[in-house]
TIKOLMAR-925995 format. One line per field, with one value per residue: x, y, z of N, C-alpha, C in turn; residue in three letters. Coordinates in steps of 0.2 Angstrom, whole numbers, always signed. Layout:
// residues N
n_xx X  ...
n_yy Y  ...
n_zz Z  ...
ca_xx X  ...
ca_yy Y  ...
ca_zz Z  ...
c_xx X  ...
c_yy Y  ...
c_zz Z  ...
r ALA  ...
This chain:
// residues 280
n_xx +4  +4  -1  -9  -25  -36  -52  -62  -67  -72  -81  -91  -96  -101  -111  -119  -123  -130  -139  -148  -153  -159  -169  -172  -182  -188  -194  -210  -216  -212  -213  -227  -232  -222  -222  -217  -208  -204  -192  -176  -168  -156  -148  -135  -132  -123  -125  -119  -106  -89  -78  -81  -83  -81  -90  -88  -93  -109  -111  -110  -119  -131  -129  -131  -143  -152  -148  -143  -133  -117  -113  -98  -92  -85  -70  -63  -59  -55  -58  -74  -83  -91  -110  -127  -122  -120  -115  -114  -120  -134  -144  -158  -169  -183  -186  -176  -168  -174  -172  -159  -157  -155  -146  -134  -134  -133  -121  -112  -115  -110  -97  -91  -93  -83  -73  -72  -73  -59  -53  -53  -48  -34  -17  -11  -17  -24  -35  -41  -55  -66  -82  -90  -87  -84  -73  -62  -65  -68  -56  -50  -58  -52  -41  -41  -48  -37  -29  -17  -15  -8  -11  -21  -26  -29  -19  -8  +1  +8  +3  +4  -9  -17  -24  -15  -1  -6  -8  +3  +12  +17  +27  +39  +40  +31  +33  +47  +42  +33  +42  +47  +40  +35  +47  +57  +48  +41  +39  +26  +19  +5  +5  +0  +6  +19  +28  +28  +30  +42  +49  +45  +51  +65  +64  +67  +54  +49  +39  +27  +10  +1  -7  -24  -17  -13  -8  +4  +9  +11  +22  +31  +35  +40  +48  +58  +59  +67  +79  +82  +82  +94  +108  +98  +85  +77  +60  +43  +33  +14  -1  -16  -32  -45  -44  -49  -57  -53  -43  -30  -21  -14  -10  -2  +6  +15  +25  +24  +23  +12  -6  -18  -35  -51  -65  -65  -70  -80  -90  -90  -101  -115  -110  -120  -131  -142  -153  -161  -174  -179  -192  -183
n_yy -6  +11  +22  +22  +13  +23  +20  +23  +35  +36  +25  +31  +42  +32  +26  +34  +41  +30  +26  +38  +36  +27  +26  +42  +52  +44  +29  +21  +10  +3  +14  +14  -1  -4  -1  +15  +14  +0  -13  -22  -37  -42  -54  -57  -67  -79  -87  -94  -102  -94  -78  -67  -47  -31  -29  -17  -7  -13  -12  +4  +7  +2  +7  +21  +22  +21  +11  +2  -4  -14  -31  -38  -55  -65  -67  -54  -60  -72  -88  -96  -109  -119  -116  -108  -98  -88  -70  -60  -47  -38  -23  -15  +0  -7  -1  +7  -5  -9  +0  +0  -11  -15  -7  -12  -26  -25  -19  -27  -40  -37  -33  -44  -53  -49  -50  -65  -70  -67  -75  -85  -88  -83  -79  -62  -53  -40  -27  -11  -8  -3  -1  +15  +27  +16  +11  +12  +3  -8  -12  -15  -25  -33  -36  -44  -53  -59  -54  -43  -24  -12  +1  +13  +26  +35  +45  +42  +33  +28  +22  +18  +18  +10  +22  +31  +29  +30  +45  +51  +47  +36  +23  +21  +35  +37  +31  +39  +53  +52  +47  +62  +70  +63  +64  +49  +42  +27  +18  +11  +1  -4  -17  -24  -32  -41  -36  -24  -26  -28  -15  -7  -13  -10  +2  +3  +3  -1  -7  -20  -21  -32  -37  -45  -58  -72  -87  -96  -83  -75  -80  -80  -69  -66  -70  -63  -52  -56  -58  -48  -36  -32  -19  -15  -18  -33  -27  -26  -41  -41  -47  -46  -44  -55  -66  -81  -91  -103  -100  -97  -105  -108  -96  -92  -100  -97  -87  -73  -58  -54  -56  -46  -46  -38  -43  -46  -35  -30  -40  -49  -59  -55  -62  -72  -67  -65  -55  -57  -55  -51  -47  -38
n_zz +0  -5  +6  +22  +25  +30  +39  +48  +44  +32  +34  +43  +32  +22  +30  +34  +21  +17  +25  +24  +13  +11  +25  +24  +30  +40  +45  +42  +41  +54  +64  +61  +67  +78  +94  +102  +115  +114  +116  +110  +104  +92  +79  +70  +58  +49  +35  +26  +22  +22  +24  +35  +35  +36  +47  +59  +49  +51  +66  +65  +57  +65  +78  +74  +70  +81  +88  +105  +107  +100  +97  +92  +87  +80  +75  +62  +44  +45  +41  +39  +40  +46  +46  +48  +59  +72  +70  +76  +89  +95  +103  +109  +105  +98  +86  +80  +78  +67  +60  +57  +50  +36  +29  +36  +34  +21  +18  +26  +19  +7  +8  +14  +6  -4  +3  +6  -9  -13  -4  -10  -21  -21  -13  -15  -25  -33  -35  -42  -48  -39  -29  -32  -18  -11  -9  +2  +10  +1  -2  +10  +13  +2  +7  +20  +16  +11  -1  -7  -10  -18  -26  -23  -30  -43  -38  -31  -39  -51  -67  -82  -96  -108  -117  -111  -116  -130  -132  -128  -138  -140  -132  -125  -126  -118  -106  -102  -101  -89  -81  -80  -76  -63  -55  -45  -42  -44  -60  -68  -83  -95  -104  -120  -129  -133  -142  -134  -122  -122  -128  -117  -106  -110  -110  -94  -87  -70  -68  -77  -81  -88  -99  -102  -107  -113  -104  -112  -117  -107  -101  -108  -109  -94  -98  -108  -101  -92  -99  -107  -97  -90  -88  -79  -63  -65  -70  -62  -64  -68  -67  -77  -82  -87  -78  -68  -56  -62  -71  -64  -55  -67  -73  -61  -64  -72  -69  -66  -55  -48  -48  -53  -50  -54  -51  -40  -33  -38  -45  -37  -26  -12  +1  +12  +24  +36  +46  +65  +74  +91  +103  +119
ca_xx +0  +5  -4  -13  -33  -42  -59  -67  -70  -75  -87  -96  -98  -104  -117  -125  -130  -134  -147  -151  -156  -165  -172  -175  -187  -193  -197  -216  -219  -212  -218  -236  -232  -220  -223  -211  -204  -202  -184  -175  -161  -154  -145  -134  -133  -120  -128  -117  -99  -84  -75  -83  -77  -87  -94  -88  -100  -113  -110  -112  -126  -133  -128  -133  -149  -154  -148  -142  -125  -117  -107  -96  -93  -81  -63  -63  -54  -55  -64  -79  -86  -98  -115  -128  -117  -119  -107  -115  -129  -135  -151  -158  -174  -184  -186  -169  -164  -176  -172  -154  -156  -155  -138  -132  -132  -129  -115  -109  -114  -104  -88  -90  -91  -77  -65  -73  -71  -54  -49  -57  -42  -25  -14  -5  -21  -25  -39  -43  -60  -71  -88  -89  -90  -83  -67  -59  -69  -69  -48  -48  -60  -48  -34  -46  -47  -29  -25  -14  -15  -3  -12  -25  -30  -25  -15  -3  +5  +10  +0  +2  -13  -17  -25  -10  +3  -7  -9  +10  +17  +22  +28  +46  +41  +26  +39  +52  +37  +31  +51  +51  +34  +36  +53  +58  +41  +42  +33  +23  +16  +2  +7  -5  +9  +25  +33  +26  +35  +53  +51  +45  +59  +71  +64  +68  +49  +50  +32  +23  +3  +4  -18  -25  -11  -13  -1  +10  +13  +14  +28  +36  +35  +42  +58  +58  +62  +74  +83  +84  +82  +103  +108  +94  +85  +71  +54  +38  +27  +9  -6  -22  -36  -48  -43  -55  -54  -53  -36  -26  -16  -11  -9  +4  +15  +21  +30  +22  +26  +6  -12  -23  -43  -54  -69  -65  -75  -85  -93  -92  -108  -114  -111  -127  -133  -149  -156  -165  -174  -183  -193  -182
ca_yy +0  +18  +25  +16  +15  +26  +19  +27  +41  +32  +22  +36  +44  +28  +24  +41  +41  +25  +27  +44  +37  +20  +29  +47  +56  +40  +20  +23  +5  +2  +19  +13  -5  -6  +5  +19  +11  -6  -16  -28  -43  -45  -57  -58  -74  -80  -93  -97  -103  -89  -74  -59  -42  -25  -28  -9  -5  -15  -7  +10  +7  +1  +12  +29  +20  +22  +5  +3  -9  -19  -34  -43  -63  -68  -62  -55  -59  -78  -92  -98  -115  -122  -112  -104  -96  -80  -65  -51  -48  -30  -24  -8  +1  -12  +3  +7  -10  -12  +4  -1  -17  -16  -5  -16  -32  -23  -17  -32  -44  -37  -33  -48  -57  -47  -54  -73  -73  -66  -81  -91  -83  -82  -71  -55  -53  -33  -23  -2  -6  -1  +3  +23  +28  +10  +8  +12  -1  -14  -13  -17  -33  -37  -39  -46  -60  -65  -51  -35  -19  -7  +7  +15  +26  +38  +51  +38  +28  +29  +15  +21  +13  +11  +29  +38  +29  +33  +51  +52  +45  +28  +18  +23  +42  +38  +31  +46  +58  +50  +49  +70  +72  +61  +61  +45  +36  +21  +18  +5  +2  -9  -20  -29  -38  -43  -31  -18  -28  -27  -7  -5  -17  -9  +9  +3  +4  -5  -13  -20  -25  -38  -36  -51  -60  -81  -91  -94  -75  -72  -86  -77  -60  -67  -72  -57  -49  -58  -57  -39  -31  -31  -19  -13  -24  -34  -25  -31  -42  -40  -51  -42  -46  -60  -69  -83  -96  -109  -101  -92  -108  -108  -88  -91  -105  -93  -83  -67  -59  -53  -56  -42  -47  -31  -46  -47  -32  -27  -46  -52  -59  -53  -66  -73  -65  -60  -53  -59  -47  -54  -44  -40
ca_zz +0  -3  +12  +27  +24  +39  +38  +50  +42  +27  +35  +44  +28  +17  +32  +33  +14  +14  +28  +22  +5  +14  +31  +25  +38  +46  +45  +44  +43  +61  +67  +62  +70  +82  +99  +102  +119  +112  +117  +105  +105  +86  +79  +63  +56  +43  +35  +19  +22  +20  +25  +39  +36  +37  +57  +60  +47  +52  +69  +64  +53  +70  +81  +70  +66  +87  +95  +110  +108  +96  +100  +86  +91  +77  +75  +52  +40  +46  +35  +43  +35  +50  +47  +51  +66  +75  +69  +80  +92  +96  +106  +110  +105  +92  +79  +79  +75  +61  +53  +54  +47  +28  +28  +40  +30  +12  +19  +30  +16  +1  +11  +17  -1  -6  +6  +2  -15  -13  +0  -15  -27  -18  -9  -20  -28  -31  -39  -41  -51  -34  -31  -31  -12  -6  -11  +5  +13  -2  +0  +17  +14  +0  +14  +24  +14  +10  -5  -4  -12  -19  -29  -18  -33  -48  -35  -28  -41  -59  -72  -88  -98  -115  -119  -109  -122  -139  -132  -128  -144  -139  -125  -123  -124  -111  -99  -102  -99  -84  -76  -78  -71  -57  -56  -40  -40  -52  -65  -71  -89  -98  -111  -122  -133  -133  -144  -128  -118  -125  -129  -109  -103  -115  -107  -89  -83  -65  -67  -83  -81  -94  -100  -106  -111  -112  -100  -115  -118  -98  -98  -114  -105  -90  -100  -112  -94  -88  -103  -108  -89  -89  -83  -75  -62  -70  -68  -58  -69  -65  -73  -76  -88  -89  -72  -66  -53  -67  -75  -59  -54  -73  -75  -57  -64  -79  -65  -65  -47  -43  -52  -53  -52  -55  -52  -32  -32  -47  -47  -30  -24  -5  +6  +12  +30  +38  +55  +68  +81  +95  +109  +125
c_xx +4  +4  -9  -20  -36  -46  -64  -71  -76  -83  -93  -99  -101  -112  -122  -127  -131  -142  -149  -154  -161  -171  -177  -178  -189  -195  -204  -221  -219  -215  -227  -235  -226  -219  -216  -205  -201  -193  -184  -169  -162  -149  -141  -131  -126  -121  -124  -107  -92  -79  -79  -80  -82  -92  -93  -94  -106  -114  -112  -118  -132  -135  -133  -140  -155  -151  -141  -133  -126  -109  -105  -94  -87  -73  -64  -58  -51  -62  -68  -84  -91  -103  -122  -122  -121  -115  -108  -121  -129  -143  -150  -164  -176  -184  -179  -167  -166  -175  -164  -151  -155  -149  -134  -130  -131  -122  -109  -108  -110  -99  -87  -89  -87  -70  -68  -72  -61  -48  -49  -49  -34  -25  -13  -9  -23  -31  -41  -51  -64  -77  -86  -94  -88  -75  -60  -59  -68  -59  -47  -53  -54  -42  -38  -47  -42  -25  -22  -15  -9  -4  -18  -31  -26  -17  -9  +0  +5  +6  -2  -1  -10  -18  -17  -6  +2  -8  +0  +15  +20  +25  +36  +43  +35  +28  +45  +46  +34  +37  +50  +45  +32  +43  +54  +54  +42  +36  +33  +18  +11  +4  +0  -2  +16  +30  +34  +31  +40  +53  +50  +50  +65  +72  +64  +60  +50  +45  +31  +16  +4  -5  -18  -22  -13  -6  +7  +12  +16  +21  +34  +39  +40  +50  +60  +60  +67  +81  +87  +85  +89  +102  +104  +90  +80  +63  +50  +34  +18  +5  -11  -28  -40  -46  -50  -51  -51  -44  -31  -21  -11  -6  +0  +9  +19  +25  +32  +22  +19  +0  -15  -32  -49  -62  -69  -69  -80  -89  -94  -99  -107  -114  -116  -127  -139  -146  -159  -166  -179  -184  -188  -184
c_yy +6  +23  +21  +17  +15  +24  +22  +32  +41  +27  +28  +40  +40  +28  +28  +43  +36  +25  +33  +40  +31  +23  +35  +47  +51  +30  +21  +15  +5  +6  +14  +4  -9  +1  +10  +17  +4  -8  -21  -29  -41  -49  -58  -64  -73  -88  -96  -96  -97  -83  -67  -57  -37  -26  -22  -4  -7  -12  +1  +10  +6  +5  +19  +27  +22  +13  +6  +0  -13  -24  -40  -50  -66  -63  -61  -58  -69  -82  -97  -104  -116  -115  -115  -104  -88  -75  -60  -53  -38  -29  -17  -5  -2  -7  +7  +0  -11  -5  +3  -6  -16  -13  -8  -21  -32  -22  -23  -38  -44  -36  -39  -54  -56  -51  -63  -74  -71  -70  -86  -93  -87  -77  -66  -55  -43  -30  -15  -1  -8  +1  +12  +22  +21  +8  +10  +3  -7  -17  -17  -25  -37  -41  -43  -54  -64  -61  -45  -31  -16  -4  +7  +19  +32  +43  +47  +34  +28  +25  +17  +15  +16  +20  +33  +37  +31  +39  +53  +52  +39  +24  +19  +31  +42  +38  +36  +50  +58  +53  +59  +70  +69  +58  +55  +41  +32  +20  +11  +5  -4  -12  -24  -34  -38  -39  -24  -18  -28  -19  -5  -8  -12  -1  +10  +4  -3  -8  -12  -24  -27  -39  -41  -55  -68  -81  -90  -88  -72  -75  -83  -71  -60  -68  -67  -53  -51  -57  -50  -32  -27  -24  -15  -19  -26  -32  -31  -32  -42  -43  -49  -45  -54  -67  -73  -88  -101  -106  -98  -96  -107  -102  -88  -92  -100  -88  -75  -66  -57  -53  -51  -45  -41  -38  -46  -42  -30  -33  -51  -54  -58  -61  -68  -71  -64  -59  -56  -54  -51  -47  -44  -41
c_zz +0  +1  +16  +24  +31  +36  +41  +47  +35  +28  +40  +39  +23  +22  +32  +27  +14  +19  +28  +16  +10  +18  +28  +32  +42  +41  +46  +42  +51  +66  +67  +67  +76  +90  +100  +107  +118  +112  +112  +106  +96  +86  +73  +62  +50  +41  +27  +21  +17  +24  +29  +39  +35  +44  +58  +55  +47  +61  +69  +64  +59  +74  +80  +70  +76  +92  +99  +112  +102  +97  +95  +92  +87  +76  +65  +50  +42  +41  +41  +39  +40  +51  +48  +56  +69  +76  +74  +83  +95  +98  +107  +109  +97  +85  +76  +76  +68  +56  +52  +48  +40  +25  +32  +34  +25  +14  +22  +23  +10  +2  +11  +11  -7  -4  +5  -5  -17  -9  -7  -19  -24  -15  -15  -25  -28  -38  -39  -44  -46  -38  -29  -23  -7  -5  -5  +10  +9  -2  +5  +15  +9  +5  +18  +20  +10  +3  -2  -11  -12  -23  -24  -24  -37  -44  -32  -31  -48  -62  -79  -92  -104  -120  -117  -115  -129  -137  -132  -132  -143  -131  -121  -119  -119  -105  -97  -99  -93  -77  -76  -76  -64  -55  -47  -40  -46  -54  -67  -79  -89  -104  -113  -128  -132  -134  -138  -123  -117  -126  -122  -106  -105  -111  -101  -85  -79  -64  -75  -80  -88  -96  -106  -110  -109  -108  -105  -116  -114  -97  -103  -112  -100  -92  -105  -105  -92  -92  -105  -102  -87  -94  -78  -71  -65  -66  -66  -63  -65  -70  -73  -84  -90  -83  -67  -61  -56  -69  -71  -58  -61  -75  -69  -59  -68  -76  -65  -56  -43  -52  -50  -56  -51  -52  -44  -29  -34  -47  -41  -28  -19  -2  +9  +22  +31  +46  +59  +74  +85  +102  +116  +131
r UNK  UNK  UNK  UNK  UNK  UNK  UNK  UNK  UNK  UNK  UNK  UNK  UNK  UNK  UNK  UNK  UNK  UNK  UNK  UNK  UNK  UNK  UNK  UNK  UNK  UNK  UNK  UNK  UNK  UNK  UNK  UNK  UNK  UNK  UNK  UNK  UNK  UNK  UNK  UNK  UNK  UNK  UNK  UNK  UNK  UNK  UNK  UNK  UNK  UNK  UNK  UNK  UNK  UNK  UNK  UNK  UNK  UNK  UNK  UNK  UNK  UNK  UNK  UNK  UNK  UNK  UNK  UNK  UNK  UNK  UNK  UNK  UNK  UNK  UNK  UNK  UNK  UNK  UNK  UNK  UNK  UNK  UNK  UNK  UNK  UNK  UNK  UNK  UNK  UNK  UNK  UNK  UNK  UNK  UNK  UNK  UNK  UNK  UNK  UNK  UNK  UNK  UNK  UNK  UNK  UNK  UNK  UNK  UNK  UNK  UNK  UNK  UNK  UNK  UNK  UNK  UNK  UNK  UNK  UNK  UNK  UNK  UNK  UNK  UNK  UNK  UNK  UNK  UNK  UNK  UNK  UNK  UNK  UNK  UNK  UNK  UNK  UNK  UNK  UNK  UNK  UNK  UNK  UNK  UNK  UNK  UNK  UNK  UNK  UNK  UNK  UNK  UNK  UNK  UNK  UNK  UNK  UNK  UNK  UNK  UNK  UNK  UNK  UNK  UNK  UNK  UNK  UNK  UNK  UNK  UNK  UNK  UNK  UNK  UNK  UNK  UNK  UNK  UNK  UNK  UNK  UNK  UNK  UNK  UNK  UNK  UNK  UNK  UNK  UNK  UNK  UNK  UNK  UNK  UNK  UNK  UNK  UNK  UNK  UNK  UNK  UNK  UNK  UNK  UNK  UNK  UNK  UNK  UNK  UNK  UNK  UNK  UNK  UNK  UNK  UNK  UNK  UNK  UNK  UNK  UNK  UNK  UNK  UNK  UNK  UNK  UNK  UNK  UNK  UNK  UNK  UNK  UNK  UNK  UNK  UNK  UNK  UNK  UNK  UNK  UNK  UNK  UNK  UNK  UNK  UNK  UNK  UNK  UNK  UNK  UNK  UNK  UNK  UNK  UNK  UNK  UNK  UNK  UNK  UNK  UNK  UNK  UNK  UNK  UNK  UNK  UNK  UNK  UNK  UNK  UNK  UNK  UNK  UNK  UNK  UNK  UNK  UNK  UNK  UNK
């Protein structure tokens, strides 16, 4: 990572528009049917084998919503097979919990199917294509389920794509352009074929994202580096594009040094959770 991820701040600002857009003025179901004084016990459930992560927003979303306490039960970022279980329990005034309820478990269950399909993967697994407004939060499950990060996001890290090179006039003069513009911070290019390869190696960029490239090309890449890097030291290969569970062992053997899966957020399914609330 380029800089630690404060979440705090981040999750106090995702759960106040999400129960602004959900809640607005008032729950006017519970209003009309549950008394104003009424106590309640909840319970979150995890009822499909995998990976808890987002408790703190589930927390808040509690919390801000009017209940009274919220007590997490599992340690994150652990994989949890024997279910149903009980992740959390929280009590307080019953309309408070039922107005938290639904930001709560959105939140709790797609962090939380972020960091299990990201156990699912491997480790040295990294993606920057976030939900807009989550992406502080969707990082942190990625670690949470066994990958790491090291672009946070455009401001912190060079990755000359495809557009920057054809705007620049090529790949050599992308990476020269680059080095005078942020002179010390390394650069990283995108190749999408071989010849890309050997002109970025040749122009000393210290990473290449290798984009959609089969095994055999990633395996070709990998020794097209090795070979030409002299006497510079051989850049970071990175593998990006088209990464499924089905071809990742395959994509590793060719000895690339991390996979990038844009899919650990972007397509993640939520983890399955509910609620349970029962009178105190």
């Amino acid at each position: 990572m380029k800089r630690p991820i404060e979440l705090s701040r981040e999750i106090r600002e995702v759960v106040a528009a999400a129960l602004e857009e959900d809640v607005g003025p008032g729950d006017i179901t519970s209003a009309a049917l549950v008394p104003e004084d009424a106590r309640a016990r909840a319970s979150i459930l995890q009822k499909q084998p995998g990976v808890i992560f987002g408790l703190e927003a589930a927390r808040e979303a509690l919390l801000e919503s009017g209940a009274g306490g919220f007590d997490p039960l599992v340690v994150e970022g652990q994989w949890r097979e024997e279910v149903p279980a009980v992740v959390a329990r929280a009590a307080g005034p019953a309309r408070g919990l039922l107005a938290g309820e639904r930001v709560a478990l959105n939140l709790l269950g797609h962090l939380s199917g972020v960091a299990t399909l990201t156990a699912r993967f491997a480790r040295d697994l990294d993606t920057r294509k976030t939900t807009p407004g989550l992406r502080s939060l969707e990082k942190a499950a990625v670690v949470a389920g066994g990958g790491h990060n090291h672009r946070f996001g455009l401001h912190d890290a060079i990755l000359i794509k495809e557009n920057h090179v054809a705007l620049a006039g090529g790949v050599t003069e992308a990476i020269e352009r680059a080095r005078r513009g942020q002179p010390g911070m390394e650069v990283e290019i995108e190749c999408g074929d071989l010849d890309e390869v050997r002109e970025a190696v040749a122009a000393a960029a210290e990473a290449l994202l290798l984009d959609n490239m089969d095994p055999s090309d990633l395996a070709e890449a990998v020794a097209i580096a090795g070979e030409l890097a002299a006497p510079h030291r051989r850049p970071r290969l990175e593998a990006s594009g088209g990464i499924t569970l089905g071809n990742i062992r395959a994509i590793a053997a060719t000895g690339v040094d991390d996979v990038s899966v844009g899919a650990l957020t972007h397509s993640a399914p939520a983890l399955d959770l509910s609620m349970e609330i029962d009178l105190a």
